[in-house]
N, C-alpha and C positions, 0 to 999 in steps of 0.2 A: 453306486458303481463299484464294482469288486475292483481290486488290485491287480494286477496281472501276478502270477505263479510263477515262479523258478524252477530250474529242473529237479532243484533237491526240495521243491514243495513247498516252501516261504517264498510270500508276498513280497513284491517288491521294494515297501515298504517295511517290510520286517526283516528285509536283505541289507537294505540304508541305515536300518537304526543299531543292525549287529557290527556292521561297519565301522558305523561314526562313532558305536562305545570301543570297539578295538581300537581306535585311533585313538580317542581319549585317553583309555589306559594305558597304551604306550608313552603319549605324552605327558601323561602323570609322572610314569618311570624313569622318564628322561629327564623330568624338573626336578626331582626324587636323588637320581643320582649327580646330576651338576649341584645342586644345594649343596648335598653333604660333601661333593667332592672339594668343594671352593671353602665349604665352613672348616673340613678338615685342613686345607691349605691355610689358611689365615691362622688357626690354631695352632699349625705344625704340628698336627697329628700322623699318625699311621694311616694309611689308607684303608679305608673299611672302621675305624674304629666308631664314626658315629652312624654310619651307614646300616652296620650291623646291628644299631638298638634295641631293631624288633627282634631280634634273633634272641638277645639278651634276656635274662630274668629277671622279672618287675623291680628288683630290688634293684639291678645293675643298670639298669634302663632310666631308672628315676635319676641314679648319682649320676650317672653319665651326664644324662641334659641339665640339671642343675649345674654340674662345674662347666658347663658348655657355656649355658647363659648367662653367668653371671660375669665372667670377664668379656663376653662379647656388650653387656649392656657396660659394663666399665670401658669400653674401649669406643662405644657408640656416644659417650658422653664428653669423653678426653677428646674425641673427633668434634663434634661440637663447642668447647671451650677454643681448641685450636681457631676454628673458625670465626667465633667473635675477636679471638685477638689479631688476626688477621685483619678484623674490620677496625679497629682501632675505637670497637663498642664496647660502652659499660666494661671498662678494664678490669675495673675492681670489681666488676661483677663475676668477671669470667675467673680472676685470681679466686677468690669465694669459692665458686664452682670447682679451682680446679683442686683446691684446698678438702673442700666436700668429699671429692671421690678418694683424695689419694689418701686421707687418714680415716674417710669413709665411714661412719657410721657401720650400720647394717646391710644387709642387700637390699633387703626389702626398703628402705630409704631411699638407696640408690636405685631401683626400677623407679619405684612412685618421682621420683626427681624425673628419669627419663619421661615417662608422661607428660611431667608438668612441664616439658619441654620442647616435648612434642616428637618425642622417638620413640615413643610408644603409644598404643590405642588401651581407651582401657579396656576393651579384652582380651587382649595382650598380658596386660599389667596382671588381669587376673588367670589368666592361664600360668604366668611367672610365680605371683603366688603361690599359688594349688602346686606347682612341683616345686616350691621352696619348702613348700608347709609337709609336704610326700616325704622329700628330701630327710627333713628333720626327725618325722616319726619312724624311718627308717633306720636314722643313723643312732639315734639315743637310745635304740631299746633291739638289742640283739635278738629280742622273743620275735620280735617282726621281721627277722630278714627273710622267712618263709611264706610269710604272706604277697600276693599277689597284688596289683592296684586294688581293686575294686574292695577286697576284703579290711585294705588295712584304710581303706575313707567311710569304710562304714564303723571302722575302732575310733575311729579319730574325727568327724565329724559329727553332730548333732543330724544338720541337715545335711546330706549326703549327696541328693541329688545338685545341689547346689556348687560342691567344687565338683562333682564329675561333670557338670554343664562345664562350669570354668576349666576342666581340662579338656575336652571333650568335644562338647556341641551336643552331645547325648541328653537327652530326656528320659531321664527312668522312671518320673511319674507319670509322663502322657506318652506319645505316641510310638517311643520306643520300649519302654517295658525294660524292668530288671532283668528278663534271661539276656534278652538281646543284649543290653549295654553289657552286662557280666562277660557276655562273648564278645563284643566289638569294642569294650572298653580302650586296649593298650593300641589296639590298631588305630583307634583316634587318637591317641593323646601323639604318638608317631608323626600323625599327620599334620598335628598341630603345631609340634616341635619341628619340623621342617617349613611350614609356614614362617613361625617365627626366625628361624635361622634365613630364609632369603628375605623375608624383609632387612635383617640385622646386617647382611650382606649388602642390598641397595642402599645402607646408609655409610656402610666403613666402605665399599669401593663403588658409588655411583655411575652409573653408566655416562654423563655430563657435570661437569662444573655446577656443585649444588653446595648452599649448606641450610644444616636441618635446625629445627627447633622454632618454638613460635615471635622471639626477637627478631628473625631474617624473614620469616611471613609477613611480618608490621613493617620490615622495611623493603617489602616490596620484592625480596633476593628471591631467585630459584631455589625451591627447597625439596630435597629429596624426598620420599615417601617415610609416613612412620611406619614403626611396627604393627602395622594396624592388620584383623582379623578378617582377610576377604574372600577366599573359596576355602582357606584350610583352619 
């Protein structure tokens, strides 16, 4: 049975589906701009400053979200320490902890901690990676500030397609193909980075009385979401 026709010549069906994706992408823009607008507030940033990323040159775009992420994961683990001490749990665990962040090792220590904590997923952890790792080959080597993502993981990776998955979701071996990721590359990692920031947001301002990590799981607490990878 045919569809019935509209007057501008789409199916009624092909009328619903242009519909429901306008709606989508508005509501995409709308989660898009509340993320950045609240990541920027907790930061005390400029308005527009993280919002603008894509706008930015790969170079600016990388250091941008690196110093984004890493005091939001410093501030998602202090949030966490607070909370055991509050329970009057593993004191000296949470003193440990809060000893860990605040003389801190490296970053990369301190996300893999958040995981094993449970404030973050690990493909999360390795999207945090992949722009810690972007981060560095950007900042140590002034020959690269010209380069692009996609050009300077093919300097700096063996397997390639391996961190542009981890920043990404992109498959440049199978069914998206290198031109494609080359052009959709920054537009994911975008997407990805705003994922990670409203997770990072449901765990520093909860919508309910929660706290996070896998010690309040085992004792049965309400626990807030991790940073975990789910449409973006």
């Amino acid at each position: 049975m045919n569809s019935k026709m509209t007057t501008d010549g789409l199916s009624d069906d092909t009328e619903a589906s242009k519909l429901q994706l306008e709606k989508d992408r508005r509501e995409y823009e709308e989660f898009l701009s509340k993320t950045f607008a609240e990541a920027e507030a907790v930061l005390e940033l400029e308005p527009g400053t993280l919002a603008d990323t894509n706008k930015d040159n790969d170079f600016l775009a990388i250091m941008k979200m690196s110093s984004t992420i890493e005091p939001l994961i410093n501030q998602a683990l202090e949030a966490e320490i607070k909370s055991l001490r509050k329970l009057k749990v593993e004191h000296e665990g949470a003193n440990a902890l809060a000893k860990f962040v605040r003389d801190g090792r490296n970053r990369n220590d301190r996300a893999k901690l958040a995981m094993q904590m449970g404030l973050l997923s690990d493909s999360r952890l390795k999207f945090v990676l992949s722009v810690y790792q972007l981060r560095d080959h950007y900042a140590h080597n002034v020959k690269n500030l010209h380069l692009d993502i996609f050009e300077i993981i093919k300097k700096i990776e063996t397997d390639d397609a391996k961190i542009i998955f981890n920043l990404s979701g992109l498959d440049r071996k199978g069914k998206h193909g290198e031109i494609l990721v080359a052009i959709l590359l920054k537009t994911f990692v975008y997407q990805r980075f705003a994922g990670f920031l409203s997770d990072a947001l449901h765990i520093l301002k909860p919508p309910t009385l929660g706290f996070g990590g896998l010690l309040s799981a085992q004792l049965g607490l309400e626990k807030t979401s991790p940073m975990k990878d789910s449409s973006n």
